[in-house]
Residue frames relative to the residue before (quaternion, step in Angstrom):
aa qw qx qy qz dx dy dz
X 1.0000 0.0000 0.0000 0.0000 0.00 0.00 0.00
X 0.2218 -0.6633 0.7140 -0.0332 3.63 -1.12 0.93
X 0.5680 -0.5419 0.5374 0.3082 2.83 -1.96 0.22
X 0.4998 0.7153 -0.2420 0.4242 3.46 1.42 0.27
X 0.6277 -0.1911 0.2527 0.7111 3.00 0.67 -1.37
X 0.2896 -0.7271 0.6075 0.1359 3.17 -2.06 -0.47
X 0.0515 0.8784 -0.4683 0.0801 3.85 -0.17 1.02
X 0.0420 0.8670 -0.4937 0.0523 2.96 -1.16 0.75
X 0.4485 -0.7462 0.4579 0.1800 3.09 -1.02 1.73
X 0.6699 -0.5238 0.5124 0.1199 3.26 -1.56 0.57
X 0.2830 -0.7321 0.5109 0.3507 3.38 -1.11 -0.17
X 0.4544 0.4666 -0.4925 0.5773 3.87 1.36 0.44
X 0.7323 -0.4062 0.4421 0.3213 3.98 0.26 -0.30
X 0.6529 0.3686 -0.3958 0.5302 3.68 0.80 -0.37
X 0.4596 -0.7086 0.5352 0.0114 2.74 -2.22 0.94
X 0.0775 -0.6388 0.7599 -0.0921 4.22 -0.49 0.89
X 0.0032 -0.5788 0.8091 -0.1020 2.15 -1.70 1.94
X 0.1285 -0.7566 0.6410 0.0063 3.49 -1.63 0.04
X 0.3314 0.7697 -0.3652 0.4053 3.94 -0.20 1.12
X 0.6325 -0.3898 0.5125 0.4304 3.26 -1.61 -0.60
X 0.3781 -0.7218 0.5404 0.2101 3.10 -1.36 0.94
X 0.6423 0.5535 -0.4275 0.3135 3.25 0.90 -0.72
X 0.7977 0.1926 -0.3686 0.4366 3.30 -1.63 1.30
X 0.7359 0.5036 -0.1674 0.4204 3.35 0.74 -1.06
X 0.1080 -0.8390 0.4739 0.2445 4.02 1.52 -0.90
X 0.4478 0.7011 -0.5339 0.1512 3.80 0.58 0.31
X 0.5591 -0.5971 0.4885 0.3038 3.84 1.04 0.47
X 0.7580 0.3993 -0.3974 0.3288 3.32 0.08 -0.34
X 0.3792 -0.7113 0.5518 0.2143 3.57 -1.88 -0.34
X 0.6872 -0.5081 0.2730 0.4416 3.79 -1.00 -0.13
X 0.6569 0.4715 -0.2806 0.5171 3.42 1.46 -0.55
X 0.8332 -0.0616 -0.1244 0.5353 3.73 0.32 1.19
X 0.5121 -0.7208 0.4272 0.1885 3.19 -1.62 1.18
X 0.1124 -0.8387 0.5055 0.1687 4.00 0.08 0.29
X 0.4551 -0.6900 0.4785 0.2964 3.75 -0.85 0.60
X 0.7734 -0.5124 0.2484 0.2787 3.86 -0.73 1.55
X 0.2071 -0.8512 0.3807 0.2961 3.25 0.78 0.56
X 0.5219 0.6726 -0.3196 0.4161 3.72 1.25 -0.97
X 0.7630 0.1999 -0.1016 0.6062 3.82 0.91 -1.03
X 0.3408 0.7497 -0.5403 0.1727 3.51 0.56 0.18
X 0.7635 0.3144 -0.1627 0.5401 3.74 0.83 -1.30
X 0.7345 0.4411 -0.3085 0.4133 3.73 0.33 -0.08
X 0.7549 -0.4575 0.3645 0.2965 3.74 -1.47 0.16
X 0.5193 0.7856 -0.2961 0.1599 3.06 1.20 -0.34
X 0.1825 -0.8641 0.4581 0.1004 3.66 -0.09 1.17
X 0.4766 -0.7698 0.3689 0.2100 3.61 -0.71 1.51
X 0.0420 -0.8223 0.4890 0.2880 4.05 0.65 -0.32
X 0.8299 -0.1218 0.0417 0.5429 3.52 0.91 -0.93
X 0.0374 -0.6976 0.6802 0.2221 3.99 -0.78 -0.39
X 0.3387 -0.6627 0.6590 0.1090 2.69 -2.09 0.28
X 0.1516 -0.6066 0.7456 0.2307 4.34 -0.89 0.13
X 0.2633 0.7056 -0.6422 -0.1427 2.71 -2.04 0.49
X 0.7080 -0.1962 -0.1184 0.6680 3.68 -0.95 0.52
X 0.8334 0.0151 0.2046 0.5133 3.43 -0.01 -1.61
X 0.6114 0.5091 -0.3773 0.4740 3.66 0.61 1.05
X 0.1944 -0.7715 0.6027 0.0607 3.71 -1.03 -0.09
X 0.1161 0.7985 -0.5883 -0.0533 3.97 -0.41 0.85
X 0.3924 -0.6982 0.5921 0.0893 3.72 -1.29 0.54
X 0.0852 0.6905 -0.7106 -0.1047 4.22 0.08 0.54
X 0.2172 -0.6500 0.7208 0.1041 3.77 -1.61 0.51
X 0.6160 -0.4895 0.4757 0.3933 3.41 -1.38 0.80
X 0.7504 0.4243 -0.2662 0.4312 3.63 0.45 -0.73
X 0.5675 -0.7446 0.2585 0.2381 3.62 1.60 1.17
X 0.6658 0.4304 -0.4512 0.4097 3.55 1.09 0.96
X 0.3789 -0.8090 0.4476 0.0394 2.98 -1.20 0.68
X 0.2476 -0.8166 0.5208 -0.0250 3.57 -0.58 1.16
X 0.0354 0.6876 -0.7219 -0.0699 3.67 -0.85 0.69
X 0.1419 -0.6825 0.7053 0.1289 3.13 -1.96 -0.02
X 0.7393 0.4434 -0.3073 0.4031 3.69 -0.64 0.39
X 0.7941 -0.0597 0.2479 0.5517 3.95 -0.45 -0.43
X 0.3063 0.7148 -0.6203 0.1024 4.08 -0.28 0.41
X 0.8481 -0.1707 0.1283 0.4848 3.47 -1.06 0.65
X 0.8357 -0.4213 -0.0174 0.3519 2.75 0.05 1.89
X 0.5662 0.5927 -0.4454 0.3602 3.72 1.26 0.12
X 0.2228 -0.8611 0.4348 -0.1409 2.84 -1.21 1.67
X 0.5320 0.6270 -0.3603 0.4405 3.65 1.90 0.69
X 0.7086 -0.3679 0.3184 0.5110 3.30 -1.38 -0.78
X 0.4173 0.6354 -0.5411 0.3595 3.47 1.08 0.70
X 0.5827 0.6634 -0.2464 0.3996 3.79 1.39 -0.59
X 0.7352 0.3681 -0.3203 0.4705 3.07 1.59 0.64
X 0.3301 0.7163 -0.3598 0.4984 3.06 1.99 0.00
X 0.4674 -0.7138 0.5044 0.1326 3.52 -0.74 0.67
X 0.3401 0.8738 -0.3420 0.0619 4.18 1.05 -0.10
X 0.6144 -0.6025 0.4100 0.3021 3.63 -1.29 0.50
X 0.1177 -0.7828 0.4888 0.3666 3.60 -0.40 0.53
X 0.2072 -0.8209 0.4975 0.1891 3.59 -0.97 0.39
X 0.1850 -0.7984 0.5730 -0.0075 3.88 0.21 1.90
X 0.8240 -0.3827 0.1084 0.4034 3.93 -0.49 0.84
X 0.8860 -0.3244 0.0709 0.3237 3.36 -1.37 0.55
X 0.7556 0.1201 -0.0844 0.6384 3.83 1.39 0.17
X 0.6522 -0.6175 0.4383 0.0345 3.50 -0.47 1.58
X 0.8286 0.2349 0.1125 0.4955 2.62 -0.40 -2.03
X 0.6543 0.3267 -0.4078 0.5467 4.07 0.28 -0.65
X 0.6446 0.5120 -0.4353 0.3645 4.18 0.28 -0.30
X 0.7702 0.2380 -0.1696 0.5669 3.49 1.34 -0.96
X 0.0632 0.7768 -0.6035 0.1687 4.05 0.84 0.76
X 0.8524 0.3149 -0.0951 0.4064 3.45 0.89 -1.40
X 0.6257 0.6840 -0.1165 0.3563 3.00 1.07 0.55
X 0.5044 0.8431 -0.1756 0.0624 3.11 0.28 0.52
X 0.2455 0.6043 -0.4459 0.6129 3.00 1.61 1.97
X 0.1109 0.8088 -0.5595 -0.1435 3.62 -0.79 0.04
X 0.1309 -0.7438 0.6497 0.0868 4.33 -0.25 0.22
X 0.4901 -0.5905 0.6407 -0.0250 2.85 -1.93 1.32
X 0.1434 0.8347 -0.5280 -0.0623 3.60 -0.92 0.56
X 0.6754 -0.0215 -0.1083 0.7291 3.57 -0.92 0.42
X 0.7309 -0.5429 0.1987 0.3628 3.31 -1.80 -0.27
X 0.7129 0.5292 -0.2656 0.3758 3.49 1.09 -0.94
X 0.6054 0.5844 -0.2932 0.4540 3.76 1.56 0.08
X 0.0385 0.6391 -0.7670 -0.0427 3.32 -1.85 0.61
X 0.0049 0.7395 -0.6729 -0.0195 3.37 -1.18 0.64
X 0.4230 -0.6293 0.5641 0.3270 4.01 -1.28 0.23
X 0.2518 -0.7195 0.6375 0.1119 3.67 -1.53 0.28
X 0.5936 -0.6336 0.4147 0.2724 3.70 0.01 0.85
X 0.3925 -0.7340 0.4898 0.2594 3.52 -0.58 0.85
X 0.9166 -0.2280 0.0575 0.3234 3.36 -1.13 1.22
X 0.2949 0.8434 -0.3945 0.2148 2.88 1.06 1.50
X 0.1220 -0.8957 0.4243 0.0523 3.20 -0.02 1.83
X 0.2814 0.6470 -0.5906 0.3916 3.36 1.09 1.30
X 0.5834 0.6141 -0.2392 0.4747 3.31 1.07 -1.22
X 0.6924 0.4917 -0.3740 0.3728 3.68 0.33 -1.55
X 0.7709 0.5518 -0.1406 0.2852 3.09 1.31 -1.95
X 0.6744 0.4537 -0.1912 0.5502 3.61 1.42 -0.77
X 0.3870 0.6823 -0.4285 0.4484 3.36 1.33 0.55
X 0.5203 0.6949 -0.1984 0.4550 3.18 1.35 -0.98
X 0.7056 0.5031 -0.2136 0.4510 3.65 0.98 -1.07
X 0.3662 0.6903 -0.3986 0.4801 3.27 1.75 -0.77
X 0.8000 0.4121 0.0070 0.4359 2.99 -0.36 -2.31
X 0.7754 0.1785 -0.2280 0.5612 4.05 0.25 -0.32
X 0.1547 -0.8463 0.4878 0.1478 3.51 0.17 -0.62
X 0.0548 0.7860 -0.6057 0.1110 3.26 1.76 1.44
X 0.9777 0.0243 -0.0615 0.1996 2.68 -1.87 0.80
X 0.3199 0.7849 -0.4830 0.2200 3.02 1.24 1.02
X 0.3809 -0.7514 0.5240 0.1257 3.47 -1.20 0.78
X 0.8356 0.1474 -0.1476 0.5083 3.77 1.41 0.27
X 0.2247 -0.6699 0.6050 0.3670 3.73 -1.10 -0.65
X 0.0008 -0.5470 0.8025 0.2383 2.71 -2.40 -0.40
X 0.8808 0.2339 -0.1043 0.3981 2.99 -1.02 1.03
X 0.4720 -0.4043 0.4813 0.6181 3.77 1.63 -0.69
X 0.8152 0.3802 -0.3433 0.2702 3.80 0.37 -0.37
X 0.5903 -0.6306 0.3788 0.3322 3.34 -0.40 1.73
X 0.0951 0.7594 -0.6433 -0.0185 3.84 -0.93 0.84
X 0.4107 -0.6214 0.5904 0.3109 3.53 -1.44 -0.43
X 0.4991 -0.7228 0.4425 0.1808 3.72 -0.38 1.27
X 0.8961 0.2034 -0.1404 0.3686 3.37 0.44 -0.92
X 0.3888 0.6511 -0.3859 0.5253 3.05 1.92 0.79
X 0.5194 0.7322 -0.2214 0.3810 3.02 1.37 -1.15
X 0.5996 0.6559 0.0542 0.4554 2.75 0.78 -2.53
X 0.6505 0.4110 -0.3237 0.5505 4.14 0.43 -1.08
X 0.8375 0.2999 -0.3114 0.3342 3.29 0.05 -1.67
X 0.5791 0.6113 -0.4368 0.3165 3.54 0.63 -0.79
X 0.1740 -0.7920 0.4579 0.3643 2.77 0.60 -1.80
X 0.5964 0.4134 -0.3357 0.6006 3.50 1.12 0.53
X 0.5187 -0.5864 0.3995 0.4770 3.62 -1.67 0.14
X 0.5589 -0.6951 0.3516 0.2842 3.35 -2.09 1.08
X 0.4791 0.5816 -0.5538 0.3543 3.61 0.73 0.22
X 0.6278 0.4721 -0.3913 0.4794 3.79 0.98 -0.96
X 0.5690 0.6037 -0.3530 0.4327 3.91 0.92 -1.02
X 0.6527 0.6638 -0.1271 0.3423 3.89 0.98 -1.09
X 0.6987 0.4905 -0.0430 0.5191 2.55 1.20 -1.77
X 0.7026 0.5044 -0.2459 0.4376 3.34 0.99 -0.97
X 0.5808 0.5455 -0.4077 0.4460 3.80 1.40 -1.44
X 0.5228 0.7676 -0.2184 0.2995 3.34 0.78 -1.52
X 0.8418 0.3467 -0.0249 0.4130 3.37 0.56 -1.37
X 0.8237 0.2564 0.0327 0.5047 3.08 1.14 -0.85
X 0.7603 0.2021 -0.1670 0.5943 3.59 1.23 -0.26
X 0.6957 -0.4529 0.4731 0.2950 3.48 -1.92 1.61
X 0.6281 -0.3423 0.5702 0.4040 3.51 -1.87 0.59
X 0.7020 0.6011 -0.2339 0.3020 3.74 -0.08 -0.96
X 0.7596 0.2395 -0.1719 0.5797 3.05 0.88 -1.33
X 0.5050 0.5666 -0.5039 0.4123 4.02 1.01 0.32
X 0.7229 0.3867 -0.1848 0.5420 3.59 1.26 -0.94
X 0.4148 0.6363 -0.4284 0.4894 3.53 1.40 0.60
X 0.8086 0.2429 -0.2032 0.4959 3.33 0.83 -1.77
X 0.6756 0.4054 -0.5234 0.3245 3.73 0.93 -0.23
X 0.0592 0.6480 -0.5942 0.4728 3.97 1.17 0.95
X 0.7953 0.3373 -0.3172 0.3912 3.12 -0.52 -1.55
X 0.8354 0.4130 -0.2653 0.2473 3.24 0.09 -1.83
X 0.7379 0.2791 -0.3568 0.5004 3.64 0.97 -0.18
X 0.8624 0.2081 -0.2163 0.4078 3.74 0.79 0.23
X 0.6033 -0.6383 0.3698 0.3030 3.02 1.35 1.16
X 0.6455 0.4675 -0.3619 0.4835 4.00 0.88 0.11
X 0.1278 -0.7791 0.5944 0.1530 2.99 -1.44 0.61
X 0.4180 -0.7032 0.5314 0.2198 4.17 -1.18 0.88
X 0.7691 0.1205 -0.0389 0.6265 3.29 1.29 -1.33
X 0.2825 -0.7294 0.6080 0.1358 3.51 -0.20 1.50
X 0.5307 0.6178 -0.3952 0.4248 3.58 0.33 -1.10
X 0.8601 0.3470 -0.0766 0.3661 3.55 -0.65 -1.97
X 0.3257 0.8483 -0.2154 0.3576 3.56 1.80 -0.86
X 0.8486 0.1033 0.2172 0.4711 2.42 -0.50 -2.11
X 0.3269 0.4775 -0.4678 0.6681 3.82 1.53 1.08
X 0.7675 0.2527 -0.3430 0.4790 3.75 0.33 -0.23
X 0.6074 0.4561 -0.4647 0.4550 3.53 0.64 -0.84
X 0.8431 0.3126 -0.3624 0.2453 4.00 0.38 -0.96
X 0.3158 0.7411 -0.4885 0.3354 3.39 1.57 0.72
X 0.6802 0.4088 -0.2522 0.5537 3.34 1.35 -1.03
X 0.7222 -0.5177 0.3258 0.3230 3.39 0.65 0.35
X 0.6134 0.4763 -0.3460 0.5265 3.65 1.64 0.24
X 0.3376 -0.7655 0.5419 -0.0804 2.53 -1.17 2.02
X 0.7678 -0.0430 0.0966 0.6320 4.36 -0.85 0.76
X 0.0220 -0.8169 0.5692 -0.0899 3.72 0.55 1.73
X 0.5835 0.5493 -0.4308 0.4150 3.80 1.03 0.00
X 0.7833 0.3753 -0.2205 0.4438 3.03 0.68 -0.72
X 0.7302 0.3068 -0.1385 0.5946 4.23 1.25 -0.78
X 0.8187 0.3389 -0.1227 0.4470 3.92 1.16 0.46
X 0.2358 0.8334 -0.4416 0.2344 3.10 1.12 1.71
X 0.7119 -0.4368 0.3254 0.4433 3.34 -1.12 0.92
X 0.8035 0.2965 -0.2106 0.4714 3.21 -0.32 -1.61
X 0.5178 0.5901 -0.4525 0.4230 3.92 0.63 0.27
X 0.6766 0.5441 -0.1989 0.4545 3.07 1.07 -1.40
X 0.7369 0.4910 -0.2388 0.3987 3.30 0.60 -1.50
X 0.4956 0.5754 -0.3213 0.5657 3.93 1.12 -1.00
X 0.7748 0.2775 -0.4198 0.3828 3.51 0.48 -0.03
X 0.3936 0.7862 -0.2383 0.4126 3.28 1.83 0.47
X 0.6210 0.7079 -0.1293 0.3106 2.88 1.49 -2.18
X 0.7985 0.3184 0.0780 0.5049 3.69 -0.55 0.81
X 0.6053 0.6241 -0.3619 0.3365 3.79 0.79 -1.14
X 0.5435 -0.6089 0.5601 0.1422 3.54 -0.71 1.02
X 0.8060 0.3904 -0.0990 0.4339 3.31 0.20 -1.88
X 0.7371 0.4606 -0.1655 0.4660 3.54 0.59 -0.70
X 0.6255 0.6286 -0.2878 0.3616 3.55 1.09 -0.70
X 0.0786 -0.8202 0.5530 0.1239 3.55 -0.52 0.36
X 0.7474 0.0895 -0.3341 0.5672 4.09 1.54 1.31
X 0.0731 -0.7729 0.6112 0.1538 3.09 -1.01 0.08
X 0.5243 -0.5488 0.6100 0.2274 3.48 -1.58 1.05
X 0.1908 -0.6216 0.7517 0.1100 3.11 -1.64 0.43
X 0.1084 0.7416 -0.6610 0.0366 3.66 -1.11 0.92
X 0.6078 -0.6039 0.4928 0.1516 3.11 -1.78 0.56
X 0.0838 0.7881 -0.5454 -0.2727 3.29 -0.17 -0.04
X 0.2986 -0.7546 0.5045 0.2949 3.70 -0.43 1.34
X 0.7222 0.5360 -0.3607 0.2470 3.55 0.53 -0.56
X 0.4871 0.6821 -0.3442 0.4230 3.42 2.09 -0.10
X 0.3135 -0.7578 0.4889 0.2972 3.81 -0.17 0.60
X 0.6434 0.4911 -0.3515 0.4705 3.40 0.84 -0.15
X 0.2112 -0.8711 0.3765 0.2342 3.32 1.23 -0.35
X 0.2845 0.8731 -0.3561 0.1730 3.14 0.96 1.16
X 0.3156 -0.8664 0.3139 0.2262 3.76 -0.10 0.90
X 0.4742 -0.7723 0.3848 0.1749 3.32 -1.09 1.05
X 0.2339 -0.7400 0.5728 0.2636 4.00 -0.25 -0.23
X 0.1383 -0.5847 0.7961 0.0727 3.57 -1.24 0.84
X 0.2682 -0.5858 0.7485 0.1571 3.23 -1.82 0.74
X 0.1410 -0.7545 0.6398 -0.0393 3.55 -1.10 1.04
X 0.2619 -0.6804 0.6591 0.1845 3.61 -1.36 0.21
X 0.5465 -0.7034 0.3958 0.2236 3.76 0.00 1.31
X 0.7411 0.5150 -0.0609 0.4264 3.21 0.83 -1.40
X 0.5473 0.5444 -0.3409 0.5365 3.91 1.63 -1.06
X 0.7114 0.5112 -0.2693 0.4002 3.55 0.87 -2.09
X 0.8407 0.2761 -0.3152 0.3430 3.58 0.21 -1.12
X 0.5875 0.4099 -0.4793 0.5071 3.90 0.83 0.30
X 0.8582 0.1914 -0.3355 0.3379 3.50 0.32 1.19
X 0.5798 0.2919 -0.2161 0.7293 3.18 1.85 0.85
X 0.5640 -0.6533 0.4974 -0.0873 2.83 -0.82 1.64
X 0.7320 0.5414 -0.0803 0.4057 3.26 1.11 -0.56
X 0.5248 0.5345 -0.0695 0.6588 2.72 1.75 -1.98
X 0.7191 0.2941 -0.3642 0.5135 3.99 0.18 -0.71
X 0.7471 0.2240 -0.4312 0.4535 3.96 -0.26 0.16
X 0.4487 0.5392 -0.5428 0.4619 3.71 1.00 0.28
X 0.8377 0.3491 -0.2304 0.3512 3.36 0.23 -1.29
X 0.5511 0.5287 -0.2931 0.5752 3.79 1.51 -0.38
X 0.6374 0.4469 -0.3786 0.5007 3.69 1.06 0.15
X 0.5564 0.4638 -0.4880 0.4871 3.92 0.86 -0.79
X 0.7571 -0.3895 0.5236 0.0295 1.82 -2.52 0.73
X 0.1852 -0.7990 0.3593 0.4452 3.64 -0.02 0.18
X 0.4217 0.7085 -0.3727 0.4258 3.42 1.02 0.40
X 0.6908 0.4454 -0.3417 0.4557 3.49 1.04 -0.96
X 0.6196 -0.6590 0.4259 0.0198 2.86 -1.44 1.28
X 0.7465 -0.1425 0.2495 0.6002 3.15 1.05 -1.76
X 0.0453 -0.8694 0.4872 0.0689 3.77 -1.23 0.14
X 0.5213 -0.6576 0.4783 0.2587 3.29 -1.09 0.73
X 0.1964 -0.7773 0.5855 0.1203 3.18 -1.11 1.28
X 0.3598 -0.7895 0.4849 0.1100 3.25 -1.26 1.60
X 0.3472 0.8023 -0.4664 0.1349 3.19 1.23 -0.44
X 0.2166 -0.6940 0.6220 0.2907 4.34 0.58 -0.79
X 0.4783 0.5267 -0.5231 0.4692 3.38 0.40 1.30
X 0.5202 -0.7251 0.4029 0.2030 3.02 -0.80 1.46
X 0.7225 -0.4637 0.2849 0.4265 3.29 -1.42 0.86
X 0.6462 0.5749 -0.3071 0.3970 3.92 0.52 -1.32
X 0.6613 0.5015 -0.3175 0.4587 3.47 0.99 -1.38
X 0.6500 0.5662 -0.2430 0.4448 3.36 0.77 -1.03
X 0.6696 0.5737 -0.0741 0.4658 3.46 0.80 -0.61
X 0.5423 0.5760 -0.2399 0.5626 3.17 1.66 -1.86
X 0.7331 0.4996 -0.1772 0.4261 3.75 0.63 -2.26
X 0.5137 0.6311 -0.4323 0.3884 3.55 0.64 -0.37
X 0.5889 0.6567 -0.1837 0.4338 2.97 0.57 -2.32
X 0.7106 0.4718 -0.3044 0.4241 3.56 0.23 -1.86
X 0.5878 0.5840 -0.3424 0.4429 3.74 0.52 -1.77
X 0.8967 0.2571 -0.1959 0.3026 3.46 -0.03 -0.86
X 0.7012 0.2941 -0.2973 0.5774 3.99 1.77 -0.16
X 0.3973 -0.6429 0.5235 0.3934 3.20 0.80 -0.59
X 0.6273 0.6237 -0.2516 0.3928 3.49 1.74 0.73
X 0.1610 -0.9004 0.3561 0.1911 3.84 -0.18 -0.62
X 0.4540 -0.7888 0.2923 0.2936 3.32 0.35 2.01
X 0.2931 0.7027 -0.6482 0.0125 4.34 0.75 -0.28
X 0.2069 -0.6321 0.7465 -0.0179 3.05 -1.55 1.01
X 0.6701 -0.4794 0.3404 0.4532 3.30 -1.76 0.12
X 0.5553 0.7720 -0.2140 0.2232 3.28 1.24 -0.97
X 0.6023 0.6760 -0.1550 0.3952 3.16 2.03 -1.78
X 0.2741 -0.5915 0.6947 0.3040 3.89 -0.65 1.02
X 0.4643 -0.6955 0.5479 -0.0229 3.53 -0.73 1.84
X 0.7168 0.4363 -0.1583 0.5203 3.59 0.60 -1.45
X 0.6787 0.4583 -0.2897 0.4953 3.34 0.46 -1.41
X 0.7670 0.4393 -0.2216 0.4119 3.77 0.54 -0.46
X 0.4903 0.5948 -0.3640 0.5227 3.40 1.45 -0.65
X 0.6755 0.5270 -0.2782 0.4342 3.57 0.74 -1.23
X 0.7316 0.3607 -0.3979 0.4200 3.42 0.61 -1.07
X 0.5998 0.4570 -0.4623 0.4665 4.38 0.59 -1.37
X 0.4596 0.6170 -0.5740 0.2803 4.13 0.30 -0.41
X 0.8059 0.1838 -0.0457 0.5610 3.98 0.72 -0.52
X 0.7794 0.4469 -0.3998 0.1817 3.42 0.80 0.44
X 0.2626 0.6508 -0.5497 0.4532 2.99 1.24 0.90
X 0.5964 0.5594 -0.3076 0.4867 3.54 0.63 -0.48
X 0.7489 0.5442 -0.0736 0.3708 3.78 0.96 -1.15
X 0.6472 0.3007 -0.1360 0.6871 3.09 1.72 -1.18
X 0.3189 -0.6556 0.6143 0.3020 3.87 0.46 -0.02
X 0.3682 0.7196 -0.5772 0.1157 3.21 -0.17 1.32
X 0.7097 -0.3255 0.1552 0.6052 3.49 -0.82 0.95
X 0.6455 -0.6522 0.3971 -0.0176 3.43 -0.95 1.17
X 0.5878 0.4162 -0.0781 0.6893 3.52 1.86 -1.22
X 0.7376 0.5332 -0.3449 0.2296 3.62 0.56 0.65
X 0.3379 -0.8443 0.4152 0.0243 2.97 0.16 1.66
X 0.2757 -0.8962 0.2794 -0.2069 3.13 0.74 2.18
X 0.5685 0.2051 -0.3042 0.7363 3.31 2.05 -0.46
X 0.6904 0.4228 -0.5556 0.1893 3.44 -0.09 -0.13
X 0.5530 0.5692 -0.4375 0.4228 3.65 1.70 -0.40
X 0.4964 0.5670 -0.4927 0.4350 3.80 1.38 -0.86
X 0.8624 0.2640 -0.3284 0.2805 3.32 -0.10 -0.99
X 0.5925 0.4644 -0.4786 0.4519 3.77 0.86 0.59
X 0.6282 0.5142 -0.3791 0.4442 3.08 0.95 -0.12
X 0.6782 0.4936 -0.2025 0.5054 3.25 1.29 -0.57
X 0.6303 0.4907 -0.2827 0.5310 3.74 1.50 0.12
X 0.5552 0.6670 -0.3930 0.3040 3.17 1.32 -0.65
């Protein structure tokens, strides 16, 4: 919705708008919604839209995308012309993953990663700031999260927000850094290329970032202890963990770690899930992916993730075999 008009998408795919015509051409008025006239007769299936100031986009299941109103900077009687946008040499393989799109100010369009519930889940740190270990500004952050995406150290990263950028635009770019999204593309990506990052949608995903996290000794601030029952020597293994990744996406992990002692060092996991699974779920926590190799007893795992979403309390909307089994086709 805009101050323009106002549309809305269905749950078969079709689109009803209702508004001003001017700039936008949808014919219609405030006193009734009217179905998109452009997709009205044809198969076309709506996946997502976007408003902005003075613009309108359209993503279809069949991965193209359509604006109408103001788009990078065009400013004639084309701005009522309804028109494909065409983003390098394959459409559809560039958006595969994708399948949200958002409007900003007027002359902008950017994509949002399909159904990334890293993103949903590390949003959470925003808004609670478990286990943060610094600030900017009064707002509770994580340093070495900070530190990954930027890519420099966070006292220089501070010093700079601090000096030079609005409350707003600090809680713009730490958007990005814990959910990969951006509010103010513009002002954004003016801070991200101060630091020397260049087209951050496309060379500076989360679950990139974080994978360089995964496992890290040096960076970790716990480690798990596990058994491996199938070792005959019974010898235990250590996972490094980042307190702060595990408990904003496992339910579990956050009243484990809000229950220790602050003395305790380490702990035994009771869970009867084999070392790999454990390992496998980690992996997940931090890409929103799952390492299966040829190596992986496939079955023997399929059986165990069948019920642990349920076990770890993890975000609830994850569809945990259908990622096993792309991950497991890949």
């Amino acid at each position: 919705m805009t101050f323009r008009f106002t549309s809305i998408l269905t749950n078969d795919g079709k689109l009803y708008v209702t508004g001003s015509t001017l700039r936008t051409g949808f014919g219609s008025d405030l006193s009734e919604f009217k179905q998109y006239p452009q997709f009205k007769n044809n198969n076309t299936i709506i996946k997502d839209i976007s408003c902005g100031y003075d613009m309108f986009a359209i993503f279809t299941q069949d991965n193209e995308i359509w604006v109408q109103g103001k788009f990078n900077g065009i400013n004639s009687n084309e701005s009522s012309v309804i028109r494909k946008i065409q983003t390098g040499n394959n459409l559809a393989n560039d958006l595969s993953t994708y399948n949200q799109i958002k409007c900003s100010d007027k002359n902008l369009i950017f994509f949002l990663q399909s159904n990334s519930y890293l993103s949903q889940d590390l949003e959470k740190l925003l808004k609670n700031g478990y286990f943060s270990d610094c600030n900017i500004q009064n707002i509770p952050v994580h340093k070495i999260l900070i530190e990954t995406r930027i890519g420099k150290a966070f006292d220089l990263i501070k010093k700079y927000l601090e000096s030079n950028c609005k409350l707003n635009e600090i809680q713009d770019l730490l958007k990005w850094i814990y959910c990969d999204e951006m509010i103010n593309f513009k002002r954004t990506n003016e801070i991200l290329n101060h630091f020397g990052i260049q087209n951050a949608q496309k060379t500076k995903l989360l679950k990139n970032d974080l994978k360089q996290l995964l496992f890290d000794e040096q960076t970790s601030d716990f480690k798990i202890v596990m058994k491996n029952e199938d070792d005959e020597e019974d010898e235990e293994e250590e996972l490094y963990i980042h307190k702060f990744i595990l408990a904003a996406r496992s339910g579990l992990f956050l009243n484990m770690f809000q229950n220790l002692e602050e003395n305790l060092q380490k702990v035994k996991d009771y869970s009867g899930k084999s070392l790999e699974t454990i390992e496998l779920l980690i992996s997940f926590l931090y890409t929103d992916e799952l390492p299966i190799t040829a190596d992986t007893d496939q079955e023997f795992i399929k059986e165990e993730f069948e019920d642990i979403v349920e076990y770890y309390q993890l975000n609830p909307t994850i569809p945990m075999m259908d990622i096993f089994e792309k991950c497991s086709n890949k």
